[in-house]
DOVOKE-517748 format. One record per residue (C-alpha): residue number from 1; x, y, z; residue in one letter. Coordinates in Angstrom, 2 decimals. Example, Ala and Ser with C-alpha at 12.3 -4.5 7.8 and 13.67 -1.06 7.14 Angstrom:
2
- seq_c1_c2_c3_type
- 1_12.30_-4.50_7.80_A
- 2_13.67_-1.06_7.14_S
END
This chain:
462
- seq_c1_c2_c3_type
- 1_202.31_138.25_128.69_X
- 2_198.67_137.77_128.18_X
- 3_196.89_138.19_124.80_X
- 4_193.47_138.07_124.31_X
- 5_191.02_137.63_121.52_X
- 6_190.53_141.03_121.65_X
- 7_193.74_142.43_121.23_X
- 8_194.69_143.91_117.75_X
- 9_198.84_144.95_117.22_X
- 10_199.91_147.21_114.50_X
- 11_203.19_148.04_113.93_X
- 12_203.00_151.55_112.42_X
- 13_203.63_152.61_108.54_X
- 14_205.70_150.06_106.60_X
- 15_207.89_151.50_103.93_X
- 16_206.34_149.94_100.18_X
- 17_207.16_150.56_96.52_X
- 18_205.48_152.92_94.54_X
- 19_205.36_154.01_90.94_X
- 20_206.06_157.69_90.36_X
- 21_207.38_158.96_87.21_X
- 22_207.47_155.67_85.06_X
- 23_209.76_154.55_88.75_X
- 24_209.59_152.82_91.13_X
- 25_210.34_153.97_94.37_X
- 26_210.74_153.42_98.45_X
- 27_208.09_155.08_100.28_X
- 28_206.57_155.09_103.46_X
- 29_202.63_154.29_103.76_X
- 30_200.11_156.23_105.02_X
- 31_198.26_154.53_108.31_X
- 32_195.11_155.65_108.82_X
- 33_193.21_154.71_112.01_X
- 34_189.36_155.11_112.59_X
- 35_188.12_154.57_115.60_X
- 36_184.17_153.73_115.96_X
- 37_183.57_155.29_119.35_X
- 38_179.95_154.04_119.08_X
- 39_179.02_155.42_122.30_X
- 40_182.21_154.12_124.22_X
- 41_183.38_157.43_124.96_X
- 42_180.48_159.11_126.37_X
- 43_180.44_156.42_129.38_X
- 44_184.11_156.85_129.64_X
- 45_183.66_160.18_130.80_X
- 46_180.58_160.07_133.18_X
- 47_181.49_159.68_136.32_X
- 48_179.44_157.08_137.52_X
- 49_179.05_154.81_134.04_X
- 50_182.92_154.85_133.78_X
- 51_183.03_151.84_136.10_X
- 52_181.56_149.42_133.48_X
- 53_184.85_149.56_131.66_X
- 54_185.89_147.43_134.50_X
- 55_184.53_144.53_133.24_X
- 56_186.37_142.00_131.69_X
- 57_183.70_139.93_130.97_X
- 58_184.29_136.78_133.29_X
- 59_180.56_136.01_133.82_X
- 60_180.36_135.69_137.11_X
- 61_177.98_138.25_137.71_X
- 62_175.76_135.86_135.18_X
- 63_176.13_132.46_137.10_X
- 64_174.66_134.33_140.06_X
- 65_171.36_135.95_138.75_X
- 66_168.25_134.56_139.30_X
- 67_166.66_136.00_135.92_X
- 68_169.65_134.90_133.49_X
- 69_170.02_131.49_135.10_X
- 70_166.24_130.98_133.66_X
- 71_166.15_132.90_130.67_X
- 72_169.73_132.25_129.40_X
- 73_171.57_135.07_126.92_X
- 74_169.73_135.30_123.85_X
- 75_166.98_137.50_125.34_X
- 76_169.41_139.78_125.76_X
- 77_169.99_140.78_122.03_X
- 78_173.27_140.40_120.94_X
- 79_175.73_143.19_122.91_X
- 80_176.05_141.21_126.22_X
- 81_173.79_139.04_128.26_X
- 82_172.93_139.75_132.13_X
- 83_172.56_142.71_134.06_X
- 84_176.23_144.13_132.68_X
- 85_174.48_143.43_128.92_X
- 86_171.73_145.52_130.01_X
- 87_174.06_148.89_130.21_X
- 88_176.12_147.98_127.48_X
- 89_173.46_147.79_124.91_X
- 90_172.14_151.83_126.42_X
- 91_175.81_152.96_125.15_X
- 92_176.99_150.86_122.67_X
- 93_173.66_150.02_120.76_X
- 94_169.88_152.33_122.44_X
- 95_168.87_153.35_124.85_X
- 96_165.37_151.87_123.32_X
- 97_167.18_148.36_123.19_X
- 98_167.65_148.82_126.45_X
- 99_164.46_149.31_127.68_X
- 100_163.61_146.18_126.45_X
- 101_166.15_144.08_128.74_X
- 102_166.56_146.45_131.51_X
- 103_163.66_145.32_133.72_X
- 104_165.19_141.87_133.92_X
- 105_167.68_142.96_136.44_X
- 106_165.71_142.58_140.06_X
- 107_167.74_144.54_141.34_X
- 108_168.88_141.15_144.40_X
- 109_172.60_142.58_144.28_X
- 110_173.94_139.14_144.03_X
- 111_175.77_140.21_141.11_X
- 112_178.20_143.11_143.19_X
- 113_179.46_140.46_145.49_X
- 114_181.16_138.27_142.80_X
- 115_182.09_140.63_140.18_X
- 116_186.20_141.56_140.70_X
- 117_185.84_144.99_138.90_X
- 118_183.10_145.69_141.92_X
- 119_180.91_146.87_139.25_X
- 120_177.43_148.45_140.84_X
- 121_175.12_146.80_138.14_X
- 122_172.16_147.41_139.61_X
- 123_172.77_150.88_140.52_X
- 124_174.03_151.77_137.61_X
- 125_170.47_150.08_135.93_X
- 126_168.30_152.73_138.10_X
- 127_170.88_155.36_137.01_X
- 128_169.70_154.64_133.33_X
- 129_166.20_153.81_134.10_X
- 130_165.90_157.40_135.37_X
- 131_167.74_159.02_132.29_X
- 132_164.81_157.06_130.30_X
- 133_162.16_158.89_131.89_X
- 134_163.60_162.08_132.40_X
- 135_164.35_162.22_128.54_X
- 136_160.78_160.59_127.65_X
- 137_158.82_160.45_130.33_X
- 138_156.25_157.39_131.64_X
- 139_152.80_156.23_129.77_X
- 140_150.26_158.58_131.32_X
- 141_148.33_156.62_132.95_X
- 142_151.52_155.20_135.34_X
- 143_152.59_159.28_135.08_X
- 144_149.25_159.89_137.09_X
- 145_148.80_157.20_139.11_X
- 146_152.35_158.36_140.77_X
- 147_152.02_162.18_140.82_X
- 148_148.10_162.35_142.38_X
- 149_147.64_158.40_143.97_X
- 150_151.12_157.78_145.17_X
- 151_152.55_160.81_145.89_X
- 152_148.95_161.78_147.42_X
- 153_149.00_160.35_151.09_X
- 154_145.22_160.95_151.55_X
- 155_144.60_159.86_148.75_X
- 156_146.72_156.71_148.33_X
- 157_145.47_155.25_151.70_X
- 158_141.69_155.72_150.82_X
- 159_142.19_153.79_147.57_X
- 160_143.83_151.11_149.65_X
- 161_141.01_151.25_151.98_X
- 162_138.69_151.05_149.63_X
- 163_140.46_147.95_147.74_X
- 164_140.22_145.70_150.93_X
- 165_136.38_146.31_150.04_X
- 166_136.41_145.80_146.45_X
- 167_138.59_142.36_147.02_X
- 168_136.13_140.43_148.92_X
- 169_134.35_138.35_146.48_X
- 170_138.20_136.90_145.63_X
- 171_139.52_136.91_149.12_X
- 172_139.53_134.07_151.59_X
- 173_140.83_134.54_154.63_X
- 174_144.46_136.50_154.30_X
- 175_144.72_135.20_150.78_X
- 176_143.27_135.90_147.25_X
- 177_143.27_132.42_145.65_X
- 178_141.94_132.60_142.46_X
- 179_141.25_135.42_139.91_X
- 180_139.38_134.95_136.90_X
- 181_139.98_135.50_133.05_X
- 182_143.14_137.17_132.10_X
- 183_144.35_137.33_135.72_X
- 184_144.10_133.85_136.28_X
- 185_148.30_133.56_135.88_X
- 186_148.65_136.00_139.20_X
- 187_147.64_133.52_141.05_X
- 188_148.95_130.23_139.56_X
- 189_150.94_128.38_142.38_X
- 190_150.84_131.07_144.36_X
- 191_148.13_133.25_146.55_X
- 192_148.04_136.90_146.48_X
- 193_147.70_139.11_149.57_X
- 194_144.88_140.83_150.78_X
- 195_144.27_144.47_151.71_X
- 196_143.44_144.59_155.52_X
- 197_140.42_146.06_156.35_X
- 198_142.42_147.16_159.49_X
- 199_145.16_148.98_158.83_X
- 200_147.78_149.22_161.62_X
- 201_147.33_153.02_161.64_X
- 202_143.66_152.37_162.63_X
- 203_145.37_150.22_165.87_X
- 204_147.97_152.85_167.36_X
- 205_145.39_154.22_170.31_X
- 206_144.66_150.57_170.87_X
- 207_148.48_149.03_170.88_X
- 208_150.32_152.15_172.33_X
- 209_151.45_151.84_176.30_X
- 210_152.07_155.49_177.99_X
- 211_155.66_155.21_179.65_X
- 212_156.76_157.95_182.39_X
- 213_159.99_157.59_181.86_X
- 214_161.13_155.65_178.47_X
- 215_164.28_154.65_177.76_X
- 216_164.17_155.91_174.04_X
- 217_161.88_157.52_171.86_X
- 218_161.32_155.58_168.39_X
- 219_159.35_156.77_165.79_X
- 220_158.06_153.82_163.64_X
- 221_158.08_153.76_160.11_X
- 222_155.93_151.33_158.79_X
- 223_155.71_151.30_155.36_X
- 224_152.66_150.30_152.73_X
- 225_152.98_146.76_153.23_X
- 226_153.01_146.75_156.98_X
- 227_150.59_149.67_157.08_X
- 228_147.68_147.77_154.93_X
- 229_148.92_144.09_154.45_X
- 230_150.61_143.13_157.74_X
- 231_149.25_145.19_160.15_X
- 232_150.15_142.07_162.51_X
- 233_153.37_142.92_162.23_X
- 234_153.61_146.43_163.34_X
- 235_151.59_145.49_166.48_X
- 236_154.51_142.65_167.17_X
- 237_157.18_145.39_166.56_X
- 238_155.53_148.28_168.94_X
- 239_154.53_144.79_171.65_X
- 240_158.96_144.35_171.41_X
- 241_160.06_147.96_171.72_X
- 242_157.83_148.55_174.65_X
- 243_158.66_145.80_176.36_X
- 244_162.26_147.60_176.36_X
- 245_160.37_150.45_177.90_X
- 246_160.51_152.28_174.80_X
- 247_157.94_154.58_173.96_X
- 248_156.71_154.38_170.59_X
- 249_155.29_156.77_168.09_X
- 250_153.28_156.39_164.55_X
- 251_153.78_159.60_162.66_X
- 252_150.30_159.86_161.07_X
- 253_151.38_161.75_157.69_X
- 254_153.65_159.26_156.79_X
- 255_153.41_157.76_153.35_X
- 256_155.05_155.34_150.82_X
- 257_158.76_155.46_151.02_X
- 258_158.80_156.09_147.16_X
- 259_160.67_152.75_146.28_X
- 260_158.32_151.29_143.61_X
- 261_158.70_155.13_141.62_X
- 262_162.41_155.11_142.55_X
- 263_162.62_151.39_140.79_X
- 264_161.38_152.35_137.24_X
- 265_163.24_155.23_137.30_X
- 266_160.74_158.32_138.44_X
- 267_162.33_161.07_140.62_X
- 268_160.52_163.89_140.82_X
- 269_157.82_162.25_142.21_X
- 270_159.61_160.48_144.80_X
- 271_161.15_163.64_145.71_X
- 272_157.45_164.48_146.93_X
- 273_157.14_161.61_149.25_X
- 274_160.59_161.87_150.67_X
- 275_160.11_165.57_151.63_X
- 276_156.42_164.27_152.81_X
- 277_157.96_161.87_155.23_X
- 278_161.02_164.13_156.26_X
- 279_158.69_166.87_157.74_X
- 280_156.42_163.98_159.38_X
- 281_159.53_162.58_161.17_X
- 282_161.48_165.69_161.68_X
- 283_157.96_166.58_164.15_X
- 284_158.25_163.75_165.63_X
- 285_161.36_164.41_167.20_X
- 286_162.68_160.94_167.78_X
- 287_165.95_159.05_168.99_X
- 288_165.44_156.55_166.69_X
- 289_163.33_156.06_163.06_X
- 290_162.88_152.18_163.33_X
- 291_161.60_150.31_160.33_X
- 292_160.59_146.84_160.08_X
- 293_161.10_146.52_156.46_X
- 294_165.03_147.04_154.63_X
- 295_163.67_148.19_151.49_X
- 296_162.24_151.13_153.10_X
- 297_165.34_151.75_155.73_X
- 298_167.84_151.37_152.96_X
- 299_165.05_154.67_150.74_X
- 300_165.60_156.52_154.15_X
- 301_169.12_156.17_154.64_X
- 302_171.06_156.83_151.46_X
- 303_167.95_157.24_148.48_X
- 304_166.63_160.10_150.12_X
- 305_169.77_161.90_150.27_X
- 306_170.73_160.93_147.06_X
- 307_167.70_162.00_145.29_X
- 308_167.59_165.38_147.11_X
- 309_171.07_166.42_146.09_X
- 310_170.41_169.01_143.48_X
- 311_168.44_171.05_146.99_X
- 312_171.13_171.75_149.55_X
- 313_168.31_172.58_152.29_X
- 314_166.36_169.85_151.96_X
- 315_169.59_166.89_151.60_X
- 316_171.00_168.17_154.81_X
- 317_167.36_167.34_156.54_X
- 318_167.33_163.85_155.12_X
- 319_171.30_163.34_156.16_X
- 320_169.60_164.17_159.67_X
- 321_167.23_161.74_159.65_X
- 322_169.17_159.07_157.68_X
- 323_171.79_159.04_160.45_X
- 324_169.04_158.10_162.86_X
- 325_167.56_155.19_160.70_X
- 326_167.61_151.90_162.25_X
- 327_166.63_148.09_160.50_X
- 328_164.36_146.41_163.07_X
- 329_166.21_143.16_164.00_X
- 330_169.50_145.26_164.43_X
- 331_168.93_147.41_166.54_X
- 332_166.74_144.66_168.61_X
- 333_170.00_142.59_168.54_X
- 334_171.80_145.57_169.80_X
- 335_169.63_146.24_172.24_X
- 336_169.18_142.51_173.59_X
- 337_172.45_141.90_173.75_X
- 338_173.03_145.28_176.07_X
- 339_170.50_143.47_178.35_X
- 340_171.57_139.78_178.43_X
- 341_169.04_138.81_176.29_X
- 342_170.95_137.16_173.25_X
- 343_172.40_134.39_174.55_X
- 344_171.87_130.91_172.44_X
- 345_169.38_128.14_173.80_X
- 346_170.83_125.01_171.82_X
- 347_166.99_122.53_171.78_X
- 348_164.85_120.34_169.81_X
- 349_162.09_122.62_170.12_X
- 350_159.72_123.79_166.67_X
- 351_162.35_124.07_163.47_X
- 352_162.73_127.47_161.84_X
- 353_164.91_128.69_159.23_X
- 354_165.34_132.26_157.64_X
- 355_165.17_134.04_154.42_X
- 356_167.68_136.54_154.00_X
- 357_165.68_139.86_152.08_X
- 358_168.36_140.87_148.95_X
- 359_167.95_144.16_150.61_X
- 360_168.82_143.36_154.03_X
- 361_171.36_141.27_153.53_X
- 362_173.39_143.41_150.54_X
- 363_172.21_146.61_150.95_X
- 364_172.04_146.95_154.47_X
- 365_174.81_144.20_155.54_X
- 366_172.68_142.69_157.94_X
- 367_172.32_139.20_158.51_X
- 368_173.73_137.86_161.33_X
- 369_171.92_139.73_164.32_X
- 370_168.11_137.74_162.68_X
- 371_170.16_134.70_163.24_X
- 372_171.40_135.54_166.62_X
- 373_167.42_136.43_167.48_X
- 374_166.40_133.23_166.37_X
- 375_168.64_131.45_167.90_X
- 376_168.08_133.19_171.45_X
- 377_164.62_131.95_171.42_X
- 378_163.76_128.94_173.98_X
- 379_161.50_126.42_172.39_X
- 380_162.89_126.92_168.98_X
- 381_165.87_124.78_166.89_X
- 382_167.45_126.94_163.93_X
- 383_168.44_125.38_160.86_X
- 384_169.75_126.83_157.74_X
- 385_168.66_126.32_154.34_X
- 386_170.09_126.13_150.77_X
- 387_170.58_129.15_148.67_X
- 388_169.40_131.01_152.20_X
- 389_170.21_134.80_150.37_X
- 390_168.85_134.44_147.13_X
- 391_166.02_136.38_145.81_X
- 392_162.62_134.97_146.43_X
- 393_161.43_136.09_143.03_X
- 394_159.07_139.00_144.25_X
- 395_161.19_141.82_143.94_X
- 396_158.53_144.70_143.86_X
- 397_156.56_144.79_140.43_X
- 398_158.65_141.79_139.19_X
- 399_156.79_139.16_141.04_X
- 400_153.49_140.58_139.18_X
- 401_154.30_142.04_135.93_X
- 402_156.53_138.98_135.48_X
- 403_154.87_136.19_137.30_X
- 404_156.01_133.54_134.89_X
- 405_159.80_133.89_136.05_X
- 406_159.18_135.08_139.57_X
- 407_157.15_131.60_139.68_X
- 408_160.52_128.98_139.14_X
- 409_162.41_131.24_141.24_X
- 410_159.97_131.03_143.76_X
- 411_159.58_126.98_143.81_X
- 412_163.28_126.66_144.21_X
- 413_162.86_128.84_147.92_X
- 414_159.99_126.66_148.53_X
- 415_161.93_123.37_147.62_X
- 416_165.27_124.49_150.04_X
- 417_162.59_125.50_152.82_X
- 418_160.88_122.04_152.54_X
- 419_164.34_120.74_152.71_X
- 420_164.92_122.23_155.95_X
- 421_162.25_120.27_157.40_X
- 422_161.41_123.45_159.26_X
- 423_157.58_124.52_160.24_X
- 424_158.69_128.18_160.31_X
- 425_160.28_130.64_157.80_X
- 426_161.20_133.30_159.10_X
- 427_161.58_137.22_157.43_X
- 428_162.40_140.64_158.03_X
- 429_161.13_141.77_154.43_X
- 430_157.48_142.30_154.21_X
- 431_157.69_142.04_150.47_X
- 432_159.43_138.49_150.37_X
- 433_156.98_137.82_153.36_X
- 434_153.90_138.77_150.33_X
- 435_155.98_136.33_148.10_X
- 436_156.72_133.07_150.70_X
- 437_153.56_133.11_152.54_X
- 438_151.70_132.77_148.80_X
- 439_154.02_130.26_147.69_X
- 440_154.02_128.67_150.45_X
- 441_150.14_128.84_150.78_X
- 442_149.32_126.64_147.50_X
- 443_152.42_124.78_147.67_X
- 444_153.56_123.55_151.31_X
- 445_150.59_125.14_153.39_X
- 446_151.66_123.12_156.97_X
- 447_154.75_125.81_157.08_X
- 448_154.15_129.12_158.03_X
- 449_156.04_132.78_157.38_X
- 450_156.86_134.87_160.11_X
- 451_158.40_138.38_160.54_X
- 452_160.91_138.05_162.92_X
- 453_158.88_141.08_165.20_X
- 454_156.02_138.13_165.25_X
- 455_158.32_135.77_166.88_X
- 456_159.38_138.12_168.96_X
- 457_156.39_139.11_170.65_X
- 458_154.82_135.92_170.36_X
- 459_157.54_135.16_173.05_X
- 460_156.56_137.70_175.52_X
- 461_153.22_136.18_175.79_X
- 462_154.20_132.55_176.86_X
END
């Protein structure tokens, strides 16, 4: 039988002498027990924060994050270290403690594929993170910046517009270098990216072929960082879908999928944009919502719904939608391989390797149909690298708010990639995309970062 530290046995009252009347006597003792619940029992009966009494503290889900393999326990206070600490400390110590920790946890899922209680640690994170500002709110400025910027469509794409203006005495080329005074660490071995002054919403007339008689109907969702940092890449993805005689549409009142509110917790807000971007893609009356990033495919095809629960009308019109999401390279995969297009071409042609996105690869559960894309090209030689599916170290506000630990995680990526001896990396995340190409910029500028769309379409040219 098994006996822990942490096991305790008593054996019940023990009978003892006692003095009564000038004699003594045979008498049972009292036991009295007192349990300190200290917060234990309130997670014992949610239903959702029940599951961290599954833990039994093996530490795996430590040897596998990104943040605790650089900052090591102690920052943690002194409950538990890691992601699991994080949640801990809310019950069993504040929920101010945790507040302190909780942003540490990027949220890469590497954790839920090792732990054996198949604890959701970074669900369960959010979970709290919301609770914080439901019960206190966020600092005002944040507060309005997500009810009348974010949440504002109009609004939030004229300040980006206007941003690719006010950027230009920093920005060279695609890049911002260098940034001066107390900004100067944004930018320390690694280049930020610039605002387009062309969004891809400003290119749809331009890119979009009229088809007769299409064989689907997809309705593109593009995203911020696509929108007004890669516009390159939406053109690639609408050049590959009508090349399949697709017809594609751009659903002008889209907005933000609400992930960056969603990741500190705010909901009501995000409920704004999700119903924003429901009735934009319920008009469009598509086959298929395609997205080329798996952050914002993952929002559409479970957050949504989940956020929406507490309004039965408006869940069962993002369960609608959700069932018609699709992840770019999968449903290119799919579609290739119905038309004889994804067969391997073993060369010696220009090296590439890929970058699995945490999101994409654990959220979504898609990672071999990139690969099989990749490796259907003619003129190209896939190789893997190292550590291919762990976080980059950009992770939304992480790679900015905390630039000195997205920085190390970031040089390891760029050492396994220079490793690889490859001249392309190649992504389906436009976030780790942001994070690679800066890296990769200051550090290894002869390789280059690629969405897999670019590849693509680069393809149909030759």
């Amino acid at each position: 039988q098994l006996m822990t530290s942490y096991m305790t046995m008593i054996c019940g009252p023990t009978p003892a002498m006692v003095k009564k009347d000038g004699k003594w006597v045979e008498e049972q003792k009292e036991l009295h027990i007192i349990l300190l619940d200290n917060g234990r029992l309130k997670a014992a009966k949610d239903e959702k924060f029940k599951q961290i009494y599954q833990c039994v503290r093996c530490a795996s889900c430590l040897n596998v994050c990104p943040v605790y393999t650089l900052v090591g326990g102690h920052v943690y206070g002194h409950i538990y270290a890691g992601g699991i600490g994080a949640i801990l400390t809310a019950f069993l110590h504040s929920m101010g403690d945790f507040e302190k920790i909780n942003e540490l946890c990027i949220g890469c899922r590497k954790c839920t594929t090792v732990c054996p209680g198949r604890i959701d640690i970074p669900g369960l994170i959010e979970e709290l993170r919301a609770h914080s500002v439901k019960e206190k709110g966020l600092p005002f400025a944040v507060q309005a910046m997500f009810d009348h910027v974010i949440a504002n469509r109009k609004v939030f794409h004229t300040l980006l517009r206007l941003a690719s203006i006010g950027q230009k005495p920093f920005q060279s080329g695609d890049f911002i270098r260098h940034l001066p005074l107390f900004f100067a660490g944004l930018t320390k071995d690694r280049s930020l990216p610039a605002v387009t002054a062309n969004p891809l919403r400003d290119q749809i007339k331009r890119i979009t072929k009229t088809n007769s008689r299409p064989v689907k109907r997809i309705a593109f969702f593009s995203g911020c960082s696509t929108d007004f940092v890669f516009p390159e890449t939406g053109v690639a993805v609408y050049k590959v879908l009508q090349d399949m005689n697709m017809e594609v549409i751009f659903p002008e009142d889209q907005s933000c999928c609400g992930k960056p509110m969603l990741g500190i917790g705010e909901r009501e807000a995000s409920k704004k944009v999700a119903k924003q971007n429901i009735k934009a893609f319920e008009a469009a009356n598509a086959d298929v919502i395609l997205s080329a990033c798996p952050t914002c495919a993952e929002t559409w095809q479970t957050t949504f719904v989940e956020i929406l629960h507490d309004e039965p009308e408006w869940k069962q019109r993002a369960e609608n939608l959700a069932g018609k999401v699709r992840e770019f390279t999968s449903f290119v995969a799919e579609e290739y391989e119905k038309a004889g297009r994804l067969t391997s071409t073993a060369n010696n042609g220009i090296k590439v390797t890929y970058h699995d996105s945490c999101h994409m690869r654990r959220s979504l559960n898609i990672f071999e149909e990139p690969r099989q894309l990749l490796k259907a090209l003619p003129g190209y030689n896939f190789v893997e690298m190292k550590d291919c599916d762990k976080c980059c170290g950009m992770a939304g506000a992480f790679g900015v708010k905390y630039a000195a630990l997205s920085r190390p995680i970031l040089k390891q990526k760029i050492t396994n990639i220079s490793d690889t001896g490859a001249e392309v990396v190649a992504v389906a995340c436009p976030a780790c995309m942001m994070q690679l190409r800066g890296g990769l910029d200051q550090q290894l500028p002869q390789v280059k970062v690629k969405h897999v769309a670019q590849i693509l379409a680069e393809q149909l040219d030759k």
